[in-house]
C-alpha positions in Angstrom: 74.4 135.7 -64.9 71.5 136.6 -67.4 68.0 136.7 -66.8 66.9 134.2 -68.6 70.2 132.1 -67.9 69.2 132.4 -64.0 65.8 131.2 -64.8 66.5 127.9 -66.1 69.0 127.2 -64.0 67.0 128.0 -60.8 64.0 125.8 -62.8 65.7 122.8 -63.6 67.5 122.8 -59.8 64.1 123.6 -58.3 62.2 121.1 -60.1 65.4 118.4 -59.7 64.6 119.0 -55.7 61.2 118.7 -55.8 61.3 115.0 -57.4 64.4 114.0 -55.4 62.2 115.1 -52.2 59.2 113.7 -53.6 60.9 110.1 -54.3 62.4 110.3 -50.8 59.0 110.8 -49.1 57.4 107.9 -50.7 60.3 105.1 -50.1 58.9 104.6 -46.7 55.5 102.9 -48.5 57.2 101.4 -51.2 58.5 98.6 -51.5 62.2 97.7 -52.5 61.2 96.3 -56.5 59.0 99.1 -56.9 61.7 101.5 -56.6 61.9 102.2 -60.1 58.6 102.5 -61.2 58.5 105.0 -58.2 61.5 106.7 -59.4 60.0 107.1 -62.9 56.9 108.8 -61.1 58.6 111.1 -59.6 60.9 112.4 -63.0 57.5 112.6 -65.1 55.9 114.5 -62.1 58.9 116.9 -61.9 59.8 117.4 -65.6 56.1 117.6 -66.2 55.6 120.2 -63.5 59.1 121.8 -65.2 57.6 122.1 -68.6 53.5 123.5 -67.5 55.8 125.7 -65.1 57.8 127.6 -67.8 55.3 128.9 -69.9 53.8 130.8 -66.5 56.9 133.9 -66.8 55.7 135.3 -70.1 52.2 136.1 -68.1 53.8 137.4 -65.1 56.3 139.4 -66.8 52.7 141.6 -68.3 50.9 141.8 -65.3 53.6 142.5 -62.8 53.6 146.4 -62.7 50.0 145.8 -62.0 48.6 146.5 -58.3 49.6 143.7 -56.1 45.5 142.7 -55.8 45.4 141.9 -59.2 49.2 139.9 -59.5 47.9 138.1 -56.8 44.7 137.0 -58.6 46.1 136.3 -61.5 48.6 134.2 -60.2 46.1 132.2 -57.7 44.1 131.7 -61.4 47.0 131.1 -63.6 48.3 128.5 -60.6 44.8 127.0 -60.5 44.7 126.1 -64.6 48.0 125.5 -64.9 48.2 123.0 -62.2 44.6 120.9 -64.2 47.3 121.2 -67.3 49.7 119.7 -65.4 47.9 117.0 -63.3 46.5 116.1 -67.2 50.5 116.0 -68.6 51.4 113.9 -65.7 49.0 111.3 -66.0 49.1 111.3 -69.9 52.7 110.3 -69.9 52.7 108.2 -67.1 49.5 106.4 -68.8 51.2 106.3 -72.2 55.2 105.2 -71.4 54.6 102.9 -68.0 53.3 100.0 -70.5 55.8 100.9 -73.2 59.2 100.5 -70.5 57.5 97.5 -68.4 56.3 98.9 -65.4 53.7 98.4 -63.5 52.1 101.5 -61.7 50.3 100.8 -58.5 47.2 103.0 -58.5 46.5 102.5 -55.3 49.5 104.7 -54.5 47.6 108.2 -56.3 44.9 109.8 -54.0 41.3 109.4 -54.9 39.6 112.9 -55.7 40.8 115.7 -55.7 45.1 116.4 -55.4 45.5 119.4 -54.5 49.7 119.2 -54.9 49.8 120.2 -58.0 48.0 123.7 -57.1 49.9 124.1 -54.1 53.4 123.5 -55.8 52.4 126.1 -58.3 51.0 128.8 -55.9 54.2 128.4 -54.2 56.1 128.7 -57.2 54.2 131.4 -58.7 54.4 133.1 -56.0 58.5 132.8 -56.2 58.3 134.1 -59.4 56.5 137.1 -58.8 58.0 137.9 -56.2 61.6 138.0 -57.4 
């Protein structure tokens, strides 16, 4: 298997698990005719996260000989902007194709202030990446 071949498909099966998980978790809370609109969440979230994600390897591929200080820097940093660009992607498309399909988002169901999922997912997965 190639490189870049192992890549995607390791992406698109890690990012398919995190929105399965992430729909799972919040069924408890919602409720049955809100389903969809749920489900919908979670695919934005997790192709969203899929697309800021994969332009992350092109910068870790330069700075991965470096000492392990630095990769670890530059991935907490990278993990840190990447993660704003992603939060901003995610709600952008939720904002702009809920009202288009019919669905009503429940705001109430986003945390107030800060989310700090989106870094956390990406420190993890940076740190993935580097690593391997």
């Amino acid at each position: 298997m190639s490189g870049r071949g192992a890549f995607w498909r390791i992406q698109i099966a890690a990012w398919s698990l995190y929105g399965i998980v992430h729909f799972l978790a919040a069924l408890p809370v919602v409720a049955p005719e809100d389903r969809w609109t749920m489900a919908f969440i979670k695919l934005v979230r997790a192709s969203s996260g899929l697309a800021v994600s994969s332009v992350l390897p092109p910068l870790y591929r330069r700075v991965a000989r470096r000492d392990v200080r630095q990769v670890a820097v530059i991935g907490l940093l990278a993990s840190a902007v990447a993660s704003q660009l992603w939060f901003l992607v995610d709600r952008t498309l939720l904002v702009s194709l809920v009202p288009v399909l019919g669905l009503t988002i429940h705001w109430s169901w986003f945390p107030r202030g800060v989310e700090l999922d989106y870094v956390f997912v990406l420190i993890a997965w940076s740190a993935g990446e580097l690593v391997w």
